[in-house]
RODOBA-468084 format. One line per 2 residues: number of its first residue (from 0); their letters; for each residue x, y, z of N, C-alpha, C. Coordinates in steps of 0.1 Angstrom, whole numbers, plus 5000, padded with zeros to 4 digits. Layout:
! residues N
NUM = a = X:Y:Z:X:Y:Z:X:Y:Z | ...
END
This chain:
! residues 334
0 = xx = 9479:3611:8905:9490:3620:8902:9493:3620:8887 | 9494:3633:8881:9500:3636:8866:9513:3623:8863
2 = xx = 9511:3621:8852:9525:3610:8847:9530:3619:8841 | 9543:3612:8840:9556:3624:8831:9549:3628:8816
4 = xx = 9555:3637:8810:9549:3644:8798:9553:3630:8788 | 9552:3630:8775:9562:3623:8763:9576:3621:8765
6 = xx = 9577:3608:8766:9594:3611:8763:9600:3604:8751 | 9616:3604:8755:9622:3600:8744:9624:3584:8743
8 = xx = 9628:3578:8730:9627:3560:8734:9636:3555:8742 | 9648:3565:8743:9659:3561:8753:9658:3565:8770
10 = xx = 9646:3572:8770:9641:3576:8788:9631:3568:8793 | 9633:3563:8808:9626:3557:8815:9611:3567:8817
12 = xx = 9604:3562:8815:9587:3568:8823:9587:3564:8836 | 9576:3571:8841:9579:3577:8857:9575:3558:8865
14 = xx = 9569:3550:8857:9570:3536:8867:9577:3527:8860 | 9587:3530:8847:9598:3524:8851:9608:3526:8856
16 = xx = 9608:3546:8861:9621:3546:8867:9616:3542:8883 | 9604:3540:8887:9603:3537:8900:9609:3525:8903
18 = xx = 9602:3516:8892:9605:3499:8897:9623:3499:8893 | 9627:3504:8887:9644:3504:8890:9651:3509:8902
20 = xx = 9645:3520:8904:9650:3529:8917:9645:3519:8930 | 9634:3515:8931:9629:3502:8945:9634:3486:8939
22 = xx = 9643:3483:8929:9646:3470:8924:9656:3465:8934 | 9668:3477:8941:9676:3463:8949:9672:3471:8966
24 = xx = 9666:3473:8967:9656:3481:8981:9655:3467:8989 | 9664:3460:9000:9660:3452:9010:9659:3458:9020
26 = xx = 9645:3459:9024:9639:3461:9040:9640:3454:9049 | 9641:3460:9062:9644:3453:9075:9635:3450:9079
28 = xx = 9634:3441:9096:9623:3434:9099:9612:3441:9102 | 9613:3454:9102:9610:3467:9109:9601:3468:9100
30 = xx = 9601:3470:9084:9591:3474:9079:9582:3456:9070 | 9573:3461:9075:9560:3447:9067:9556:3450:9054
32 = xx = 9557:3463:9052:9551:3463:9036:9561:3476:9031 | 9568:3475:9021:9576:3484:9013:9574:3491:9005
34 = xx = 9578:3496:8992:9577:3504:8977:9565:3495:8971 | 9558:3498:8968:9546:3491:8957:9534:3492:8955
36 = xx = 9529:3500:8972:9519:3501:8972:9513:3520:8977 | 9498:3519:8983:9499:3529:8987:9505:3537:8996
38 = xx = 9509:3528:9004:9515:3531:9018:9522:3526:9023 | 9538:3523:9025:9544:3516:9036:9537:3511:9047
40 = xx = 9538:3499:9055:9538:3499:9063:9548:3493:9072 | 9548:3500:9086:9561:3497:9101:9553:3489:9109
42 = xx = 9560:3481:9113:9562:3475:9124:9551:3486:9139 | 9546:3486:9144:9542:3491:9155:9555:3501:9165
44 = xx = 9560:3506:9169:9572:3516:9176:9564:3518:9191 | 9569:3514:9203:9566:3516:9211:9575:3526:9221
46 = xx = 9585:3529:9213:9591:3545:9221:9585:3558:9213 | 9586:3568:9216:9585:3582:9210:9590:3582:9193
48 = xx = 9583:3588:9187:9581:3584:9175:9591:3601:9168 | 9598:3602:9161:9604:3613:9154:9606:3614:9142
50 = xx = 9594:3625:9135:9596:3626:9121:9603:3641:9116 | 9607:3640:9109:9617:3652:9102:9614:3649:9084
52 = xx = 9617:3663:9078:9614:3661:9064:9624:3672:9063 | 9631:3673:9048:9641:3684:9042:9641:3686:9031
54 = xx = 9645:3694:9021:9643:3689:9011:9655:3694:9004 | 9665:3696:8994:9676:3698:8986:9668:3701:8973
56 = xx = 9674:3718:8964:9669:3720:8954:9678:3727:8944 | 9677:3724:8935:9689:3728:8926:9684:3743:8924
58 = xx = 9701:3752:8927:9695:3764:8924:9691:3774:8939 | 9689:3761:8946:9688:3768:8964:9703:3761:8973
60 = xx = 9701:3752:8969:9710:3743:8979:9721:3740:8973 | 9724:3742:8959:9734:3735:8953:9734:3737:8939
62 = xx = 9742:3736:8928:9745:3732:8919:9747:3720:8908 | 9743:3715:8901:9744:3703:8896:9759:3694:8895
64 = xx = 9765:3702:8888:9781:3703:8885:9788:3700:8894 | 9781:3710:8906:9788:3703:8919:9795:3692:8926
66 = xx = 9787:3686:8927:9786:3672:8931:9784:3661:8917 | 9792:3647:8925:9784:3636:8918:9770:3630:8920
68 = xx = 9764:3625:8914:9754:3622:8915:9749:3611:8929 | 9761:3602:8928:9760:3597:8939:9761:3607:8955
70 = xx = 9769:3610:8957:9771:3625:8965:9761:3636:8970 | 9753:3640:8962:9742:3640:8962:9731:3634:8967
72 = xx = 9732:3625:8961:9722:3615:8974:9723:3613:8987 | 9735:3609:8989:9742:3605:8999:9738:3624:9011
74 = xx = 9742:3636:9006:9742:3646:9016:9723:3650:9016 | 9717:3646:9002:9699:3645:9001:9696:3642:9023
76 = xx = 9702:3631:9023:9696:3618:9034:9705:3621:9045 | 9714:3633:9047:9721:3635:9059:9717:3647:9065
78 = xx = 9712:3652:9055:9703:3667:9063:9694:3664:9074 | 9686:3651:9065:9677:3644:9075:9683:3635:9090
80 = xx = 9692:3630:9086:9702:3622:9096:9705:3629:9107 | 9710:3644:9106:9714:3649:9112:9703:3657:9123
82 = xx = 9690:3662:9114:9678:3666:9123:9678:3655:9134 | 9677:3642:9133:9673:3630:9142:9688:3631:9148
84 = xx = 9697:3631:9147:9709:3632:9155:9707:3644:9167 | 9702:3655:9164:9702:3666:9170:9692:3660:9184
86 = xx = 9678:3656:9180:9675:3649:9187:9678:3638:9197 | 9694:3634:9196:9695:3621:9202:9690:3604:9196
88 = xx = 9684:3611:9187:9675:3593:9177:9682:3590:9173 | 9675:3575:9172:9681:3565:9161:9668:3569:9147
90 = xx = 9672:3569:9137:9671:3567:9126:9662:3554:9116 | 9651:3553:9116:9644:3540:9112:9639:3537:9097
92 = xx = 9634:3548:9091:9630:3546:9073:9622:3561:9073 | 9621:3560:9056:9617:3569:9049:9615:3571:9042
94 = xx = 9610:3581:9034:9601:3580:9017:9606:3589:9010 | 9616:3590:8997:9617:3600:8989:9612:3605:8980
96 = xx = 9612:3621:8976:9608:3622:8964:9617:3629:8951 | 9616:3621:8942:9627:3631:8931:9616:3642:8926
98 = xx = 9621:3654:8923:9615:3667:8911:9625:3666:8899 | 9621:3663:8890:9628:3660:8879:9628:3667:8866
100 = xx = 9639:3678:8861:9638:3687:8854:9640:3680:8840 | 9637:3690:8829:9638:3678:8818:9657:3671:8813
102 = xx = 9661:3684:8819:9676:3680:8815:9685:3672:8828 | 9678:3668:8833:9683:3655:8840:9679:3642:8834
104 = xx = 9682:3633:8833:9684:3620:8827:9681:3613:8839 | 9673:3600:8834:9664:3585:8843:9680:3582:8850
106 = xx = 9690:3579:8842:9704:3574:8845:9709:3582:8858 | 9709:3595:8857:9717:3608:8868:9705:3600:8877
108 = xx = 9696:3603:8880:9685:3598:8892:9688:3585:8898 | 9691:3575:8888:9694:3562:8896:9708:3562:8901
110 = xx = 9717:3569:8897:9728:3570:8906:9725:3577:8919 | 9717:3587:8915:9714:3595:8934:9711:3590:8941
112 = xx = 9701:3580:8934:9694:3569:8946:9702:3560:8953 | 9713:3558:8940:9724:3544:8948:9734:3552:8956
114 = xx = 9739:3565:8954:9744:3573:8966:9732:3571:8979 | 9721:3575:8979:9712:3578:8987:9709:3561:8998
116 = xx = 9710:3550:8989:9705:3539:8994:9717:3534:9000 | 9730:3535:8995:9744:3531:9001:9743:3537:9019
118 = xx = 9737:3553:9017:9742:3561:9027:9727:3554:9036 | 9719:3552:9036:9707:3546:9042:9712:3532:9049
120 = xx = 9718:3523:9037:9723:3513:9043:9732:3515:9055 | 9744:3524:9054:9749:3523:9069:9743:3531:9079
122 = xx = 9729:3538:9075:9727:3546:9088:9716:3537:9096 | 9714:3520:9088:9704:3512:9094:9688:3519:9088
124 = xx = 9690:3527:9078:9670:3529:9071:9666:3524:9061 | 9657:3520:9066:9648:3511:9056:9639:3524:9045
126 = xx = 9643:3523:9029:9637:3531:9024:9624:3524:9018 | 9614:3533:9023:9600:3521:9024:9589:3529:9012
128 = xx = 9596:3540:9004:9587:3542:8995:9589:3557:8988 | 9579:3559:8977:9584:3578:8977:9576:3578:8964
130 = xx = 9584:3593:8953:9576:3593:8942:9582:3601:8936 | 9581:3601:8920:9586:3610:8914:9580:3617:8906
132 = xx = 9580:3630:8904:9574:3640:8894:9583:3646:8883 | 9577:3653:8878:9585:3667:8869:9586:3679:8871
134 = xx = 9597:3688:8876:9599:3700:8883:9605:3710:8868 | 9604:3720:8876:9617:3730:8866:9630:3726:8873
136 = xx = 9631:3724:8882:9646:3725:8886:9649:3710:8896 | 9656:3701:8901:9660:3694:8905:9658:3692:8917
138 = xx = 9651:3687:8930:9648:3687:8940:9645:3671:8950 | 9651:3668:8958:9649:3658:8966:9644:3656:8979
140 = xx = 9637:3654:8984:9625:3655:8996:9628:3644:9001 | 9631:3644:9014:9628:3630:9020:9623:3634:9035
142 = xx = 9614:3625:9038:9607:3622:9051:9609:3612:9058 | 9617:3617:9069:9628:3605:9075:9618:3600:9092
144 = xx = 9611:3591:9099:9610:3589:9108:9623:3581:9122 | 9623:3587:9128:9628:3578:9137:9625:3573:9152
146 = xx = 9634:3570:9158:9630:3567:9173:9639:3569:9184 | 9638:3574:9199:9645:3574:9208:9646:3564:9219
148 = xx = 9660:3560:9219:9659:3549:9229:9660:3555:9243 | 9667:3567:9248:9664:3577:9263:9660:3590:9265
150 = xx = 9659:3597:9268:9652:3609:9265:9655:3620:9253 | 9646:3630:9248:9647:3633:9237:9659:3646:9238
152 = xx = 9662:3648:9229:9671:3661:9232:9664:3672:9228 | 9660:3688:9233:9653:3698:9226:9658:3710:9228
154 = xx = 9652:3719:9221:9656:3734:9220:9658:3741:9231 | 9644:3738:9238:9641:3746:9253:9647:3743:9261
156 = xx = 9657:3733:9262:9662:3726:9279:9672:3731:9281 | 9678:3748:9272:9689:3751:9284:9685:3761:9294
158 = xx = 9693:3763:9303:9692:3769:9314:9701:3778:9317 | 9702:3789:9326:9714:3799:9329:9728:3791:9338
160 = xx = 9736:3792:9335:9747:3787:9338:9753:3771:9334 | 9743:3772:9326:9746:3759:9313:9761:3761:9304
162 = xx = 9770:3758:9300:9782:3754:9292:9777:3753:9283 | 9785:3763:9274:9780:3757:9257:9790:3751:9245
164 = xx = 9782:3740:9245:9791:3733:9237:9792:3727:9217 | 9803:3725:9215:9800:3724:9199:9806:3710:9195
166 = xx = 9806:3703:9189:9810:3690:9182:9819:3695:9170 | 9833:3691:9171:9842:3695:9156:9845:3710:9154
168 = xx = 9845:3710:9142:9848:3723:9137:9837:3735:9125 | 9838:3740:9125:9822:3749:9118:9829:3763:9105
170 = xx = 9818:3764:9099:9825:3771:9090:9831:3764:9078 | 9834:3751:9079:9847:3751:9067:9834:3746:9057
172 = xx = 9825:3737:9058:9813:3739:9046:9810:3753:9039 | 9806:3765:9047:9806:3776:9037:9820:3783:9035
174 = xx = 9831:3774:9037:9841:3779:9029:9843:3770:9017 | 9840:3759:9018:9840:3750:9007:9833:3756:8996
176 = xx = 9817:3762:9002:9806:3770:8994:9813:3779:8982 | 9821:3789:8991:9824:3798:8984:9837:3796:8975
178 = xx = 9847:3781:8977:9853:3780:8967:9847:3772:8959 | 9837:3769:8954:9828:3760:8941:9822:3770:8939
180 = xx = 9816:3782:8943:9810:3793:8939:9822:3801:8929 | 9835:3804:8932:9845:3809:8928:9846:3823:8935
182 = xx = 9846:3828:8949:9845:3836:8959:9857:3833:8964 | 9866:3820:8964:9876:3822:8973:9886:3812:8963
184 = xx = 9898:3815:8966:9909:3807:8959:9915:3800:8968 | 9917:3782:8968:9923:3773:8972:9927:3767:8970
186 = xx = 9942:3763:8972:9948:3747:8968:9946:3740:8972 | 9952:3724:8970:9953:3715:8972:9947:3709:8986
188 = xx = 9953:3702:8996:9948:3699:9009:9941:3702:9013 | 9940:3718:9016:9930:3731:9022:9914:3729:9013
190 = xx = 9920:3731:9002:9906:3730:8992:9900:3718:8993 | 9904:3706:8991:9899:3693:8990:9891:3691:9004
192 = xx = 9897:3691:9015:9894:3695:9028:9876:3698:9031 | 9878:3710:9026:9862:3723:9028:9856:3721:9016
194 = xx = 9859:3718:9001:9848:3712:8997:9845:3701:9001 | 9849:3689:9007:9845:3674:9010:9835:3681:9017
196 = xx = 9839:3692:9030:9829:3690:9044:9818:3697:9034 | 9816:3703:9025:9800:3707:9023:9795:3698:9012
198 = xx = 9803:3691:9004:9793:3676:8996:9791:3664:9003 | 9801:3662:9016:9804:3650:9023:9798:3650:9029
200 = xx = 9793:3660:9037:9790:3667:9057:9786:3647:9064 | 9791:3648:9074:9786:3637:9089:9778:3639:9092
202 = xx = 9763:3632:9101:9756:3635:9107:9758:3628:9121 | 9760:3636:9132:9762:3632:9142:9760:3621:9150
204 = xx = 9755:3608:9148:9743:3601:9154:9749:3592:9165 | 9757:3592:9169:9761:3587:9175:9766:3594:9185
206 = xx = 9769:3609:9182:9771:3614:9192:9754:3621:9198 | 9745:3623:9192:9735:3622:9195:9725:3615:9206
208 = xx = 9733:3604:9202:9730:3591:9211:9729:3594:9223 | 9746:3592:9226:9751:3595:9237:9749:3609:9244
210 = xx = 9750:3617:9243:9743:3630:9246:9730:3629:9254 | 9721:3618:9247:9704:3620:9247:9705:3611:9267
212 = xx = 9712:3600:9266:9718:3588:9276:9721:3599:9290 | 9725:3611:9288:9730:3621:9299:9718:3623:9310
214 = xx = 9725:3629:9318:9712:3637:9329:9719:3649:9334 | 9714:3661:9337:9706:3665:9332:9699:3664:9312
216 = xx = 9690:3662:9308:9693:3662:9293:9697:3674:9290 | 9707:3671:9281:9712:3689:9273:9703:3692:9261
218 = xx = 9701:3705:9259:9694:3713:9248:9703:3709:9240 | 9697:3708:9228:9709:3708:9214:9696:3712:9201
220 = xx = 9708:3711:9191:9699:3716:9179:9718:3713:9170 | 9713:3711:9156:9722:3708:9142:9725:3720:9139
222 = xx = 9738:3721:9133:9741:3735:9129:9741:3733:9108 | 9727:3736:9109:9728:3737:9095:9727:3750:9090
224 = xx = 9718:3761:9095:9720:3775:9091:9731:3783:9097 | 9740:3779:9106:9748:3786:9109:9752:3785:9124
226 = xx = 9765:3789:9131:9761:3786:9148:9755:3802:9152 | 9754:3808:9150:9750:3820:9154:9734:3820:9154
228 = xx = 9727:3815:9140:9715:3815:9137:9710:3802:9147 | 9712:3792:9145:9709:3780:9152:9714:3780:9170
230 = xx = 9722:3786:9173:9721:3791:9188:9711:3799:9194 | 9705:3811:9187:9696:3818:9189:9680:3813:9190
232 = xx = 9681:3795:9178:9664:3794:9178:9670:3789:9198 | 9675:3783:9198:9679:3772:9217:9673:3785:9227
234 = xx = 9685:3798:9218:9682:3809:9232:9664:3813:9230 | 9661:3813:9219:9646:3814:9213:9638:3805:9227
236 = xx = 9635:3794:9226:9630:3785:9233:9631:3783:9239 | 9645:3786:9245:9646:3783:9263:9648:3793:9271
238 = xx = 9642:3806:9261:9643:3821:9271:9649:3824:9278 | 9667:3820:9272:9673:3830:9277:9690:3834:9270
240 = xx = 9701:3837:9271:9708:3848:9266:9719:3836:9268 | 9731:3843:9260:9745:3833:9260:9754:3844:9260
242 = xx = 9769:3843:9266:9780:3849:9262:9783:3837:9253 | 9795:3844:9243:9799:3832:9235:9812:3842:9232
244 = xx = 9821:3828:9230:9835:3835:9235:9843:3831:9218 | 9847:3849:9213:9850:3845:9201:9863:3839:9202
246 = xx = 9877:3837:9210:9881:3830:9207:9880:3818:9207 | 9873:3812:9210:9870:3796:9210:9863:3789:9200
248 = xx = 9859:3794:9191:9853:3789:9181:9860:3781:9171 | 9857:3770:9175:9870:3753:9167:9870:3758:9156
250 = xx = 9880:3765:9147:9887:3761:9133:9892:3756:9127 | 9894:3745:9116:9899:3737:9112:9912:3747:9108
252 = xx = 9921:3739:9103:9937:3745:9100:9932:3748:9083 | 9924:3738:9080:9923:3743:9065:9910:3757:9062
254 = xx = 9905:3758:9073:9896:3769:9073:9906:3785:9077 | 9915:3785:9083:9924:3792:9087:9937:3794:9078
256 = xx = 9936:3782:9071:9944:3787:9059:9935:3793:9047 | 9928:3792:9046:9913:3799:9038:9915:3812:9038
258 = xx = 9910:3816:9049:9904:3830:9056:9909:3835:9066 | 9923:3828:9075:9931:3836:9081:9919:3833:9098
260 = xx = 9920:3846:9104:9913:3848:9114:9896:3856:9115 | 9894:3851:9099:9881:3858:9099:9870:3847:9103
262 = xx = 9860:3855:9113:9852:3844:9122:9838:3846:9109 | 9837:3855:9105:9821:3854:9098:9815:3839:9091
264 = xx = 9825:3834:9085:9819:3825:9077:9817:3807:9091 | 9827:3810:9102:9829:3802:9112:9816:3805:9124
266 = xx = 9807:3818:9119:9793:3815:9133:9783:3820:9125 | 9785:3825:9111:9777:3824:9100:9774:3815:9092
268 = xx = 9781:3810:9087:9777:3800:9075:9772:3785:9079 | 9767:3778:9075:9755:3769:9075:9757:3755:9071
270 = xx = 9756:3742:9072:9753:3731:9063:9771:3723:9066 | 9773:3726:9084:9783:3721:9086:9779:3706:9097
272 = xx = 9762:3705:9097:9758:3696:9105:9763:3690:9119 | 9773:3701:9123:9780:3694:9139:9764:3695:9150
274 = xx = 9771:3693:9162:9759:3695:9173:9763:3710:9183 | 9751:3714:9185:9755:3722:9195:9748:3722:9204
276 = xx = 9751:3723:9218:9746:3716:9229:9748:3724:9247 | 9740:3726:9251:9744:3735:9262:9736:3721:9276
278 = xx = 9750:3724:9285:9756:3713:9297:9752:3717:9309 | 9750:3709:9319:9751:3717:9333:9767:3716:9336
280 = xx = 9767:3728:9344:9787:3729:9347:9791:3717:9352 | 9804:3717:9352:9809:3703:9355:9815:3697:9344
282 = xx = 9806:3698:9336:9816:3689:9322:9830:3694:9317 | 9839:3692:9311:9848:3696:9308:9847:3692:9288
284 = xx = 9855:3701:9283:9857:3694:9264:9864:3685:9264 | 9875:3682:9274:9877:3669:9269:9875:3656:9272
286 = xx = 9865:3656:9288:9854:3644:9294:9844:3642:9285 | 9841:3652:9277:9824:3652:9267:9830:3641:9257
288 = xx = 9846:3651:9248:9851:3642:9236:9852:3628:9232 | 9854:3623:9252:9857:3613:9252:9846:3607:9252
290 = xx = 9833:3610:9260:9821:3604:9261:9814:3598:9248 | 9816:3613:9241:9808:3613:9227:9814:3606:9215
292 = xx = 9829:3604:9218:9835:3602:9208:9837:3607:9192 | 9838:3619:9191:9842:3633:9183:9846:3642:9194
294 = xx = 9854:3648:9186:9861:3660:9193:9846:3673:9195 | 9851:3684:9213:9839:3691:9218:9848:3699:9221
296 = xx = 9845:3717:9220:9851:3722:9225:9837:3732:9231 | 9844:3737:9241:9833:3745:9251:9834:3764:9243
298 = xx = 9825:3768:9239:9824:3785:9231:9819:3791:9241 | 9809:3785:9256:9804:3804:9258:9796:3793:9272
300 = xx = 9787:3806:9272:9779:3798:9281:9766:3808:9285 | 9752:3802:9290:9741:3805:9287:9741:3813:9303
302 = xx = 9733:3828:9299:9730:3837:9308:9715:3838:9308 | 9714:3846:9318:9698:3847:9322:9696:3863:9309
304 = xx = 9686:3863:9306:9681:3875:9293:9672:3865:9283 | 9668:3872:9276:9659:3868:9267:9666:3872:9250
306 = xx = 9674:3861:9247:9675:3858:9237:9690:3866:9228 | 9698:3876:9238:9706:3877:9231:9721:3873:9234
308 = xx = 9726:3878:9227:9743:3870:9224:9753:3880:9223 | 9755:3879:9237:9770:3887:9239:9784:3879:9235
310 = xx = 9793:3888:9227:9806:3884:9224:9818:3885:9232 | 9823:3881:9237:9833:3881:9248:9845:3877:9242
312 = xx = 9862:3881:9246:9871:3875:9239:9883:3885:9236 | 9892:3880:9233:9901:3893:9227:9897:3898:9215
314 = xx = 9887:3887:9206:9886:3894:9192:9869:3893:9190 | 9868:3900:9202:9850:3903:9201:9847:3913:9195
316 = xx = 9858:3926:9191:9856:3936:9185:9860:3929:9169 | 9857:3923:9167:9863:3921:9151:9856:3912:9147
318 = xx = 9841:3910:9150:9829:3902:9145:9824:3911:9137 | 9819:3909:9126:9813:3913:9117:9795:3912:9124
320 = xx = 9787:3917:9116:9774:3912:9118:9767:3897:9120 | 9765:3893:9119:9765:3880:9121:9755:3873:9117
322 = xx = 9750:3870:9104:9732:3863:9096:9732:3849:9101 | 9726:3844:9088:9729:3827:9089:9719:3825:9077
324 = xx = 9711:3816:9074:9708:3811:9059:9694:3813:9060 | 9682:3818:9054:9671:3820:9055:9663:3809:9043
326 = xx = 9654:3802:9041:9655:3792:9029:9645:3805:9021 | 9638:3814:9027:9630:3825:9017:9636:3835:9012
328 = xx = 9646:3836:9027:9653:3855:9021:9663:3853:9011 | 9674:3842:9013:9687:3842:9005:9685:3833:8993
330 = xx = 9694:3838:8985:9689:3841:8966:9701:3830:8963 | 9698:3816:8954:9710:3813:8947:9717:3800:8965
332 = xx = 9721:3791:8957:9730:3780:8967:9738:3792:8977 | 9735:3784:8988:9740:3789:9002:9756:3783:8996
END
C-alpha cells in the first residue's frame, strides 16, 4: 500500500498515526490476534456468521463542521450497529478505515477514533484492525461482523396479513438535516432535539434481539434511507404490497413543531436507524413496546400484490411523492 505523501514535522505519518489510533485498543477473549498484523484473528463462531460494511463521506453523508469529531465516530460505527440490529445480531468486531484529506489533522482522526472506540466499547466490539490512506475528502469504512444467538431476521419473511410495525419516531434526523443545512429555522428544545437524532442516532440492538427470539420470525430491515424507500426493498423481497396508514406515522412533538403536519420528511427522509418490522396479527403496539423495550407503533399492514404501497387515512390525499436517499443519484449530505 502507497504511504502518505511528505508531511509536516508537526503530522503523524501513516504508522504513527496507526500505532496511536490501536495504542489503548483492549480486545476481548473473542479475538486471539489484534491490530499489528496482516490479519486479525477470531476465535472460531459456531452460530451464523453476519457481516455488514458502510461507509460515511464527507460531502455525501455529512459535513465536517457538523459534528464533533468524537460524534462522528461514534455515528461512523452505528450505521453498522444498526445493519446487525436489523438482523436481530449481536455485534462482535471490526476493521476500520480512515480516507484522509490533507486538511484534516493526525489530532481530528484520533479523536474520531476515541468517539468510535468509546461507542464500540459499549456495544461489546472488539476493534481488531483497519488502515489508513489519503483521500480528497474525509471518509470512514468500517466492516463490522457479527453473530445470531436465534433466528435471523430478513427482508423476505413478510407475508399478507402481517402488521406493520415501526420502533420510535422517524423523520426528525432529516429534519435535524435540513436545520444544519440552513433549510429550516429552529429553536431551542425542538432544534437540539432533531439535530441530536441525526449526529447521535441509536441503533436498535436490543430491540433486534428480542424481535429475532419471536415466532413466527418477523421481516425487518433499518430505516436509514427512509421508511417509504426501506419498506418497499421488504415489499421487494417478500413479493408483496402494504396499506400504510398516513395517520399513524409516530412523530416526535419536536418534529411537529418543525414542520407542522407535513409527512414527507417523516416516510422520506433517511438516517433515523429505528426498526421496521412486519408481525403475524395478534400483536398489539403496546405488548411489542413492552417486549422490545422502545416504544412500537403499528402504520399499515402487508397485502397480497407485488410491491406496492397504498396510502390509507384521513390525510392520504396530502402525501407528497414519496423518494428516499440514493448513495448514486442524490448530490451533497443527505
Amino acid at each position: 500500500m502507497p504511504g502518505f505523501p511528505p508531511r509536516s514535522k508537526t503530522e503523524l505519518g501513516e504508522f504513527e498515526l496507526i500505532a496511536r489510533l490501536c495504542s489503548d485498543l483492549r480486545p476481548g477473549s473473542r479475538t486471539i490476534l489484534g491490530p499489528g498484523d496482516d490479519c486479525a484473528i477470531l476465535r472460531p463462531i459456531k452460530r451464523p456468521i453476519l457481516l455488514t460494511i458502510d461507509s460515511m463521506v464527507e460531502g455525501v453523508h455529512f459535513r465536517v463542521p457538523w459534528f464533533s469529531p468524537e460524534a462522528l465516530g461514534r455515528k461512523a460505527l452505528t450505521a453498522n450497529l444498526s445493519d446487525i440490529a436489523a438482523c436481530g445480531g449481536r455485534p462482535l468486531a471490526c476493521v476500520v478505515n480512515f480516507a484522509i484529506p490533507r486538511h484534516i489533522d493526525s489530532r481530528f482522526i484520533q479523536r474520531v477514533n476515541a468517539g468510535l472506540r468509546r461507542a464500540a466499547e459499549a456495544a461489546q466490539v472488539d476493534i481488531v484492525g483497519g488502515n489508513v490512506t489519503r483521500a480528497d475528502a474525509l471518509a470512514i469504512t468500517i466492516a463490522l461482523i457479527g453473530t445470531s444467538r436465534d433466528a435471523i431476521l430478513r427482508r423476505d419473511a413478510a407475508r399478507a396479513g402481517d402488521e406493520i410495525f415501526v420502533t420510535g419516531t422517524v423523520g426528525d434526523a432529516a429534519v435535524g438535516l435540513q436545520i444544519l443545512e440552513g433549510r429550516l429555522r429552529v429553536r431551542g428544545a425542538s432544534r437540539r432535539f432533531l439535530v441530536d437524532r441525526f449526529i447521535n442516532p441509536t441503533a436498535r440492538l436490543q430491540a433486534g434481539e428480542r424481535l429475532a427470539s419471536m415466532r413466527p420470525t418477523p421481516a425487518a430491515i433499518d430505516i436509514s434511507d427512509g421508511l417509504w424507500q426501506d419498506l418497499g426493498h421488504i415489499l421487494e423481497r417478500s413479493r408483496v404490497a402494504a396499506e400504510l396508514d398516513a395517520d399513524a406515522i409516530p412523530r416526535s412533538v419536536a418534529y411537529r413543531a418543525a414542520v407542522g403536519d407535513d409527512l414527507e420528511l417523516a416516510m422520506g427522509g433517511g438516517e433515523d436507524y429505528e426498526l421496521l418490522f412486519c408481525m403475524r396479527s395478534g400483536w398489539t403496539a403496546a405488548r411489542l413496546t413492552r417486549r422490545l423495550g422502545v416504544p412500537v407503533h403499528r402504520i399499515g399492514r402487508i397485502v397480497r400484490g407485488a410491491g406496492a404501497i397504498r396510502i390509507i387515512g384521513r390525510r392520504a390525499g396530502a402525501i407528497p411523492r414519496i423518494g428516499g436517499f440514493d448513495q448514486l443519484r442524490n448530490r451533497g449530505p443527505r
